[in-house]
C-alpha positions as CSV (number, residue, x, y, z in Angstrom):
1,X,-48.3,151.7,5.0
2,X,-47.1,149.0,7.2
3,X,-50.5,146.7,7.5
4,X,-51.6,144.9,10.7
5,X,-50.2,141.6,10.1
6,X,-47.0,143.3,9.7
7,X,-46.9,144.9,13.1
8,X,-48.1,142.1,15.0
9,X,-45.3,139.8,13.4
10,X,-42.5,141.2,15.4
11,X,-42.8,139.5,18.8
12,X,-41.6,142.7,20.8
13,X,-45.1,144.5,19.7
14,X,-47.1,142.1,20.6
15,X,-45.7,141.9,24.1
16,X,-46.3,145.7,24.8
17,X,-49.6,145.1,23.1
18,X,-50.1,142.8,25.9
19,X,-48.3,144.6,28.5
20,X,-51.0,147.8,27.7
21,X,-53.8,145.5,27.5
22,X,-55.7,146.2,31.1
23,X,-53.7,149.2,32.0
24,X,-52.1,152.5,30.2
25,X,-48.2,152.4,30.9
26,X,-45.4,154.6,30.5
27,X,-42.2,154.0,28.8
28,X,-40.0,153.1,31.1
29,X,-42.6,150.5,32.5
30,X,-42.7,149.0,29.2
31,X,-38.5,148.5,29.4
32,X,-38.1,146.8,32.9
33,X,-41.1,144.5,31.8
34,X,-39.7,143.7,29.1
35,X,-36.1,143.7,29.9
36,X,-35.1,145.3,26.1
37,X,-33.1,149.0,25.9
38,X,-35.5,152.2,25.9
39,X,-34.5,153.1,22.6
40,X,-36.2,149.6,21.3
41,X,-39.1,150.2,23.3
42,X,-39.6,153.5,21.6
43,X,-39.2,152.2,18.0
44,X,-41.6,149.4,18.3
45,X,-44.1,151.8,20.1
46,X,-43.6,154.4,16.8
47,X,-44.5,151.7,14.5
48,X,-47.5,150.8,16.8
49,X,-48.1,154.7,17.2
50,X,-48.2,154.5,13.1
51,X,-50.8,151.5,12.7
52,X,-53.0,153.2,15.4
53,X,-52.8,150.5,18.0
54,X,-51.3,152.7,20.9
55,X,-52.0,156.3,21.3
56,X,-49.9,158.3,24.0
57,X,-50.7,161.2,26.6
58,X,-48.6,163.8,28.2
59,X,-48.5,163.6,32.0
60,X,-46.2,165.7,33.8
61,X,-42.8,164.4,32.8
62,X,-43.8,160.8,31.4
63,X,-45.8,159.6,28.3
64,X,-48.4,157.3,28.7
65,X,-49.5,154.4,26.5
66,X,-53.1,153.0,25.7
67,X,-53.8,150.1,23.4
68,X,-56.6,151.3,20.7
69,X,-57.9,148.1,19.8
70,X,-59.7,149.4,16.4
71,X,-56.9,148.2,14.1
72,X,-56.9,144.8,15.8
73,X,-60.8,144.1,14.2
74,X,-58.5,143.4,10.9
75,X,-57.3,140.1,12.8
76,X,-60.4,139.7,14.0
77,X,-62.1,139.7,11.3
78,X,-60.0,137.0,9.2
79,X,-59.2,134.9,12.2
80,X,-63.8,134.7,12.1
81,X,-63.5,132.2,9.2
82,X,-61.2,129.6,11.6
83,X,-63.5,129.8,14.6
84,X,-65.9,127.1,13.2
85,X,-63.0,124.6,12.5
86,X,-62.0,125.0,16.6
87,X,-65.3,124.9,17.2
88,X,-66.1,121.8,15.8
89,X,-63.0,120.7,17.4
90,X,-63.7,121.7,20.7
91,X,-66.9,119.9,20.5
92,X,-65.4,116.9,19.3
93,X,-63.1,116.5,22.1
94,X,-65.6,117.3,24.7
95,X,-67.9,114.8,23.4
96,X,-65.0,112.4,23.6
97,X,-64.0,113.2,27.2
98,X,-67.9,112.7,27.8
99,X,-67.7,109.0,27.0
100,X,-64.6,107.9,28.7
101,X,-64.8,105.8,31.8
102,X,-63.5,107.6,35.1
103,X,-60.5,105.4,36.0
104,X,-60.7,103.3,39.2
105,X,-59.6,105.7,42.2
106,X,-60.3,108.9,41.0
C-alpha cells in the first residue's frame, strides 16, 4: 500500500489535488489544465483513486472527480508538530516589522 507521502510526492497528483479542490472535474478538464496526455491523467488519478483521495461518479458519458480529503489528516497530523516553529516565527517577524521606523515619504 502506497502511503500518503508517496502519492503526494509526484508533483502531477498534487496539481489535480488542487485542480479538484473547490470543484468536482471531469477528466478531460483535468488534461487541458494541466496540459499532460489523458492517459497520464488517468494513471495518476488511479493511484489517487487507490489512497482514497479522489472518488469518481458516473454522469452521462463523463466521470467526475471529488477530492476526499480524509487521507490528507495523515499530513496534517505530522505537519501539527512544525506549526509552533512558524508560529514563533511569524511572531517574531511581526514584532520586528512593529518596531521599524516608517521611512520618510511613505
Amino acid at each position: 500500500m502506497t502511503s500518503t507521502f508517496e502519492v503526494l510526492a509526484e508533483p502531477n497528483r498534487r496539481l489535480i489535488l488542487d485542480l479538484l479542490r473547490h470543484a468536482e472535474r471531469p477528466v478531460s478538464d483535468l488534461v487541458e489544465l494541466m496540459n499532460v496526455s489523458q492517459p497520464a491523467v488517468s494513471k495518476h488519478l488511479k493511484v489517487l483513486r487507490d489512497a482514497g483521495m479522489v472518488a469518481s461518479r458516473v454522469q452521462a458519458q463523463r466521470r467526475m472527480y471529488r477530492i476526499c480529503p480524509e487521507p490528507l489528516a495523515d499530513v496534517d497530523a505530522w505537519l501539527s508538530s512544525f506549526r509552533p516553529m512558524w508560529e514563533s516565527s511569524l511572531t517574531a517577524l511581526e514584532q520586528h516589522l512593529d518596531t521599524m521606523d516608517d521611512e520618510p515619504g511613505d
